[in-house]
C-alpha positions in Angstrom: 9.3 -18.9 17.0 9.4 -19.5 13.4 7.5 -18.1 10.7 6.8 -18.3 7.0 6.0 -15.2 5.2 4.2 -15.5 1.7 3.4 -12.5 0.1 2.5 -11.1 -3.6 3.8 -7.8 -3.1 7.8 -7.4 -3.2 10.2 -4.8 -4.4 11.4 -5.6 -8.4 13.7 -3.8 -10.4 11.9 -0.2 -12.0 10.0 -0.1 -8.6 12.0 -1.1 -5.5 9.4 0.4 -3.0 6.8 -1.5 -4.2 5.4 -3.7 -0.7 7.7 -1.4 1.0 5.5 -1.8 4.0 6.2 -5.3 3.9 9.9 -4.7 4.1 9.7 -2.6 7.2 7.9 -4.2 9.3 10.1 -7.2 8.5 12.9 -5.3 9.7 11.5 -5.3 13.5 11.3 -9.2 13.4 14.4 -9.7 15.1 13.4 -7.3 17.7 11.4 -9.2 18.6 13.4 -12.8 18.6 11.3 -13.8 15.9 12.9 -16.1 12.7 11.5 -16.1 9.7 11.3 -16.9 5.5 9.6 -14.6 3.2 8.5 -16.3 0.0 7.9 -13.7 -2.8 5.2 -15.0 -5.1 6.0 -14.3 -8.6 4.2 -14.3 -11.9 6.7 -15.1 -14.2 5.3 -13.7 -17.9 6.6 -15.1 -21.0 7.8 -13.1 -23.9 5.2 -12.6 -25.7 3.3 -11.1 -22.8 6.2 -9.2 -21.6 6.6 -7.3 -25.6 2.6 -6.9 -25.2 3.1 -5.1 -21.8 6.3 -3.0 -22.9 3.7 -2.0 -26.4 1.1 -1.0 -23.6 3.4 0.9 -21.2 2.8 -1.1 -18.4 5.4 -1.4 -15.7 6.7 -5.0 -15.0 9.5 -7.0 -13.8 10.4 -10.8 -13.3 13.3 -9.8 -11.6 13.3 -8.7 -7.7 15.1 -5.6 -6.4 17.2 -6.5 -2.9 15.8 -5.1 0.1 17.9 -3.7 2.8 18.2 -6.5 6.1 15.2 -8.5 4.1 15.4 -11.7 1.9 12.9 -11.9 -0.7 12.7 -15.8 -2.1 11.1 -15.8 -5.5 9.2 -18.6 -6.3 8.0 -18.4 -9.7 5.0 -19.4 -12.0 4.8 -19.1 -15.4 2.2 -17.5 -17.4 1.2 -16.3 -21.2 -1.8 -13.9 -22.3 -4.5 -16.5 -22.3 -3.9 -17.2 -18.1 -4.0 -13.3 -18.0 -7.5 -12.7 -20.2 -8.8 -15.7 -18.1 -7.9 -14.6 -14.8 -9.1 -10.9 -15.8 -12.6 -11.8 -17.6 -14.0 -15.2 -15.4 -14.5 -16.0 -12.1 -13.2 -19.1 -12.6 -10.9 -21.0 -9.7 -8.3 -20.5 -11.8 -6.3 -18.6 -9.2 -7.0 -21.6 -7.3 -5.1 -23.9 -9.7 -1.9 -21.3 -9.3 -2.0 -21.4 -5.5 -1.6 -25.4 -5.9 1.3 -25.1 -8.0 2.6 -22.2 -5.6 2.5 -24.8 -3.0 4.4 -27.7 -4.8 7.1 -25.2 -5.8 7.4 -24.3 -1.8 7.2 -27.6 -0.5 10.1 -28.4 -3.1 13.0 -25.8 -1.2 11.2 -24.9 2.4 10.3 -27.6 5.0 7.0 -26.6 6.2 7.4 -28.5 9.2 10.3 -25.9 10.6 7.7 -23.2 10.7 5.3 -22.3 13.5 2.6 -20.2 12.2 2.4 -19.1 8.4 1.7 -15.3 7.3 0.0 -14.4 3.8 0.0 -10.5 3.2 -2.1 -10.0 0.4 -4.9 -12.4 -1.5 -4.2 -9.9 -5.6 -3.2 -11.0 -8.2 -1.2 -14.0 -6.7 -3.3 -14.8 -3.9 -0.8 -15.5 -1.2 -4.1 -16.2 1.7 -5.3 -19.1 -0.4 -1.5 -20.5 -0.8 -1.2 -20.0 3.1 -4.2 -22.0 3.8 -3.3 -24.8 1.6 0.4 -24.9 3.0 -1.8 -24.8 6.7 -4.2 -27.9 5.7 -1.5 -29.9 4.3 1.1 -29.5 7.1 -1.6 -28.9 10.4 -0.4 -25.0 10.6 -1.9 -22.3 11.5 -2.0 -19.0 9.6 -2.1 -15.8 9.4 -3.6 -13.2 6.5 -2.9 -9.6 6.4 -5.6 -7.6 3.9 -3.9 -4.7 2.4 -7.0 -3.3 0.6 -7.1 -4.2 -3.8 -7.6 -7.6 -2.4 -11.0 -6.7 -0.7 -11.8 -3.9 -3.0 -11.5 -5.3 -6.1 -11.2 -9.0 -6.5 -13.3 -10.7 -3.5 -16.6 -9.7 -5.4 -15.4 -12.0 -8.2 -13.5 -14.6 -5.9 -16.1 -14.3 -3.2 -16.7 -18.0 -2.4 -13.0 -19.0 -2.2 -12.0 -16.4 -0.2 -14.5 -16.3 2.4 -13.4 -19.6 3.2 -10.0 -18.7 3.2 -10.7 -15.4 5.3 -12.9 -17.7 7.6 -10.5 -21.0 8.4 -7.7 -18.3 8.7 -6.4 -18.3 12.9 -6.8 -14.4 12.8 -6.8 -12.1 9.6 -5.6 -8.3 9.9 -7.1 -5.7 8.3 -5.3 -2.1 7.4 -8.5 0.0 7.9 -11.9 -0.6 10.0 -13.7 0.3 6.1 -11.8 -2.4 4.7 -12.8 -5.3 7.3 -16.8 -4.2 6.8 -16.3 -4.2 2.9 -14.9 -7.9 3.7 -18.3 -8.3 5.8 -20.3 -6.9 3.3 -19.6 -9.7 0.8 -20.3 -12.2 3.9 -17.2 -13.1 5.9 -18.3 -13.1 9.5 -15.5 -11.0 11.1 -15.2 -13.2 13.9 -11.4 -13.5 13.6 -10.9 -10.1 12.8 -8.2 -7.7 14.2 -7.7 -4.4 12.6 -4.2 -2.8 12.9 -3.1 -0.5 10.4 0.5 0.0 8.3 3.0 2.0 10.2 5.9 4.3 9.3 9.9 5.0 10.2 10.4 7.7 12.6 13.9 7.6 11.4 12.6 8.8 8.5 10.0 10.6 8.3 10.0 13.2 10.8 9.8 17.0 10.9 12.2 19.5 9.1 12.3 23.2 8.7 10.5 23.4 5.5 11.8 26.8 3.9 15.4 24.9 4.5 14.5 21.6 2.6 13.1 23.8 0.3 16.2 25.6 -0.3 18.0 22.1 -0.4 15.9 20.4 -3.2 16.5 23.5 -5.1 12.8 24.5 -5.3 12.6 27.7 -2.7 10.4 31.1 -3.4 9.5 33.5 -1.4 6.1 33.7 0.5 5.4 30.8 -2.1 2.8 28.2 -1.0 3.7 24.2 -1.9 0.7 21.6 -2.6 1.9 17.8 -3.6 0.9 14.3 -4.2 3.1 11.4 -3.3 1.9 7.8 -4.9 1.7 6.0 -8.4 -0.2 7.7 -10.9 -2.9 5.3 -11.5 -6.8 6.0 -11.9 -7.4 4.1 -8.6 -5.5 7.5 -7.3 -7.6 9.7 -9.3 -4.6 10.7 -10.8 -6.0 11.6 -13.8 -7.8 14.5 -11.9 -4.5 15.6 -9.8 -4.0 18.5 -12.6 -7.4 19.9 -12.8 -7.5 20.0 -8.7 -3.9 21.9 -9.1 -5.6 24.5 -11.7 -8.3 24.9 -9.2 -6.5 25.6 -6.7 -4.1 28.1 -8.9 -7.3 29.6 -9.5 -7.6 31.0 -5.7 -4.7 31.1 -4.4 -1.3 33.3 -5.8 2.3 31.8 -5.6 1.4 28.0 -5.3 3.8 25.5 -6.3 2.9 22.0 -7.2 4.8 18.6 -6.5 4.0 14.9 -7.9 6.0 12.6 -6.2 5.8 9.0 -7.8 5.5 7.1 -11.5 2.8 5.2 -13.3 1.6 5.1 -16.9 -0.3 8.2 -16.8 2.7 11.0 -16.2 3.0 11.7 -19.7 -0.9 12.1 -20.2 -0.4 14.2 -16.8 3.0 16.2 -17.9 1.0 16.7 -21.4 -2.2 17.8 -19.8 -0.3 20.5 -17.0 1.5 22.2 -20.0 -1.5 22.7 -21.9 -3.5 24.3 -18.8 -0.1 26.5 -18.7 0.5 25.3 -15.2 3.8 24.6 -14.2 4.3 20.8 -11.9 7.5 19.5 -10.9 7.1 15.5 -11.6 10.0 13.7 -9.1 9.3 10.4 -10.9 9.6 7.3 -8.1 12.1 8.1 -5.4 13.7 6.4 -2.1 12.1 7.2 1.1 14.4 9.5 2.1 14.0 11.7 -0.9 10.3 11.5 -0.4 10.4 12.5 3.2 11.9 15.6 1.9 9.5 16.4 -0.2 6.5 15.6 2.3 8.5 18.4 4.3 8.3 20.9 1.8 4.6 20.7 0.9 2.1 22.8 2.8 -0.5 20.4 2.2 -0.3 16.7 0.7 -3.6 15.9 -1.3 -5.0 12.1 -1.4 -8.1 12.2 -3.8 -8.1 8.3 -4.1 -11.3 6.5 -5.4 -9.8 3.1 -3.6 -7.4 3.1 -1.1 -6.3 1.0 1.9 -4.8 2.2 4.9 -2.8 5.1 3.0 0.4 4.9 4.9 1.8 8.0 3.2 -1.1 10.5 4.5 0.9 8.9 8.4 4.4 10.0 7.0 2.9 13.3 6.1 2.0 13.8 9.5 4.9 12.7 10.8 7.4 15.3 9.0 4.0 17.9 10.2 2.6 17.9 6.9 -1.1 18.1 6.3 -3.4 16.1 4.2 -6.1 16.9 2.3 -8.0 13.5 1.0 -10.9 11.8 0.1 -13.6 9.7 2.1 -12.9 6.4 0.7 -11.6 3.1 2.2 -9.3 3.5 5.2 -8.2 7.1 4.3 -11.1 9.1 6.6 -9.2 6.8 9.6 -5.5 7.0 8.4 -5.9 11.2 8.4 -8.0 11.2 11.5 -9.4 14.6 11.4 -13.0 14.8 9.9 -11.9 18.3 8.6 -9.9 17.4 6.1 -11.9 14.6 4.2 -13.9 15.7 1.8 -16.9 13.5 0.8 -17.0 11.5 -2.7 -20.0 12.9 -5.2 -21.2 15.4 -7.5 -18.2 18.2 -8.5 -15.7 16.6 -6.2 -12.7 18.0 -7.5 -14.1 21.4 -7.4 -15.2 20.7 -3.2 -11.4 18.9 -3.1 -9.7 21.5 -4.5 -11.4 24.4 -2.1 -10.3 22.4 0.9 -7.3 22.4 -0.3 -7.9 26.3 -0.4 -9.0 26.7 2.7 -6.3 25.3 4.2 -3.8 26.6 2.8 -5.2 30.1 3.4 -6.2 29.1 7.2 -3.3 27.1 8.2 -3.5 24.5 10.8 -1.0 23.3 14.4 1.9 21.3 13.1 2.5 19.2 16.7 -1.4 18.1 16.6 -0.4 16.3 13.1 2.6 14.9 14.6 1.5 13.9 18.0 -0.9 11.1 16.3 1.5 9.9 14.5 3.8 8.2 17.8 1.4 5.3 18.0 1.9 3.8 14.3 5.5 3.4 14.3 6.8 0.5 13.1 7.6 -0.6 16.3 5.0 -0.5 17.7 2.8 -2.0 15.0 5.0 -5.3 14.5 4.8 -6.0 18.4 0.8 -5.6 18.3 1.3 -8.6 15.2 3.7 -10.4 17.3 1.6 -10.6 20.2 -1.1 -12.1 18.4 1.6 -14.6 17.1 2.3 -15.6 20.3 -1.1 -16.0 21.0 -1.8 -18.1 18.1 0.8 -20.6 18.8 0.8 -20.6 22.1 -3.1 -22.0 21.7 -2.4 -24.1 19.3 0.5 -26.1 21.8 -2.7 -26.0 24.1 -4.3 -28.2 21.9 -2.0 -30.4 20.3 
């Protein structure tokens, strides 16, 4: 079997983990016997919109990082500010118009008529699903989407017509999180093709570790000394801008903590500024290999994920995995990626202030290690890309049915 990959998320130079749960499950393909192309989607920005980005801080690259055993083939489309303020401030079908010109660019370097099934993960920004479907029409494929979570949260209110259809002529479309397939229903895609199997994780990788002796290793050890982190880009949609306020809280009530940011995005410096005002001491990693952030999950007592959005959260799983527990809040997928009910803590009035004495209470009550970890064995990477495979399998063995 043959497949086409399309996706708009891809490692690129300044963040090479970005879609990292893209690469790893790619990784397992051959495994599994299966062949396969990945087509990165890429907006390609001109200068004048790359000098207004660097003027606004924000973190951008036309150029694609390499990914270890993974090929990532950039096809590229260029746009200026106006395609930007149009795609951000009307609900045009503008992102319509780029998918067709996606699809000419393909059709130029990949014969579509190699492939057996097509596979979009992600419909933001570039809206790899609507590509997908119009490779599918043209060349009597089927395909494949993969929902990741902005592309349902934020944009298929404003795209709602377009990719209903899309969602609804797709053969089977995969959601992260059960929240994030009835957000999908709640704008009016039936569901009817739905499968729901979440982002896994690398054993390899993230697994358990003394903690005093990573401790000790990154250089950060104290005695009877209590370590609360945060591991993902610092971004609103994280409620990142809250992390240091939660930290002060928690400083507040409990003696000897420590706190860890693991991760980048354009608020640090507003973050570093606001932690040396409160006179509270943070150690900011910046972004770092998985490796390096499996340490640091190890040497945190408790991993907080106050997101306002969030998909699947695949970090609060490698938490778990090293036998780390998570604190986080109730929305999207992140009530079902940390699995226990007494470690959510509901969105609302004075939320940092309810976060932050979870945090509290755990920290001061503890909590079993193995019943974190045991969860964990069925969202391995392994097993997650043979649950996908078997539903290729499926797909294309109907579809020889009916030819």
């Amino acid at each position: 079997m043959k497949v086409l990959i399309l996706t708009n998320l891809f490692p690129y130079v300044g963040n090479e983990l970005r879609g990292i749960f893209i690469t790893n499950r790619l990784r397992h393909y051959n495994t599994f016997g299966i062949e396969y192309d990945t087509i990165a989607l890429v907006n390609l920005d001109d200068v004048i919109l790359r000098k207004l980005k660097s003027l606004l801080k924000i973190t951008s690259s036309n150029v694609l990082a390499e990914a270890d055993l993974v090929k990532y083939n950039p096809i590229y489309i260029r746009r200026n500010v106006f395609d930007v303020l149009l795609e951000k401030l009307t609900i045009s079908p503008r992102h319509v118009q780029k998918a067709k010109r996606f699809v000419q660019k393909i059709e130029r370097i990949f014969n579509i008529d190699e492939y057996d099934l097509i596979h979009a993960h992600g419909m933001y920004l570039v809206a790899a699903g609507v590509v997908a479907r119009l490779l599918a029409e043209k060349h009597g494929k089927p395909y494949i989407i993969t929902a990741h979570g902005s592309d349902i949260n934020i944009l298929m209110k404003r795209r709602k017509k377009e990719y209903i259809n899309t969602l609804e002529k797709a053969s089977k479309v995969i959601f992260v999180t059960n929240a994030l397939l009835e957000k999908a229903k709640s704008y009016g895609y039936s569901g009817e093709n739905a499968v729901v199997i979440p982002n896994g994780y690398d054993p390899t990788i993230f697994k358990p570790q003394d903690k005093n002796e990573v401790r000790k290793q990154l250089g950060i050890y104290a005695e009877r000394c209590k370590y609360v982190g945060f591991v993902g880009n610092l971004i609103e949609i994280k409620r990142a801008d809250k992390l240091i306020e939660i930290f002060e809280r928690i400083r507040e009530r409990v003696e000897n903590v420590k706190f860890i940011v693991v991760g980048d995005g354009y608020l640090r410096k507003k973050m570093e500024q606001e932690a040396k005002e409160r006179g509270l001491e943070v150690l900011f990693t910046g972004r770092l290999s998985q490796k390096e952030v499996a340490l640091y999950m190890n040497a945190m007592d408790v991993m907080v994920l106050p997101s306002r959005k969030e998909g699947f959260g695949a970090v609060v799983i490698e938490a778990q995995a090293c036998g780390t527990c998570v604190v986080g809040s109730n929305n999207g997928g992140i009530p079902e990626a940390i699995g226990f009910k007494e470690y959510v803590v509901e969105e609302g009035k004075d939320f940092e202030v309810r976060f932050a004495d979870k945090v509290v209470e755990v920290l001061k009550n503890g909590y079993d290690p193995d019943r974190l970890i045991q969860r964990t064995k069925e969202y391995t990477w392994e097993k997650i890309v043979e649950k996908e495979i078997k539903i290729y399998g499926e797909i294309v063995t109907k579809r020889n049915v009916n030819v």
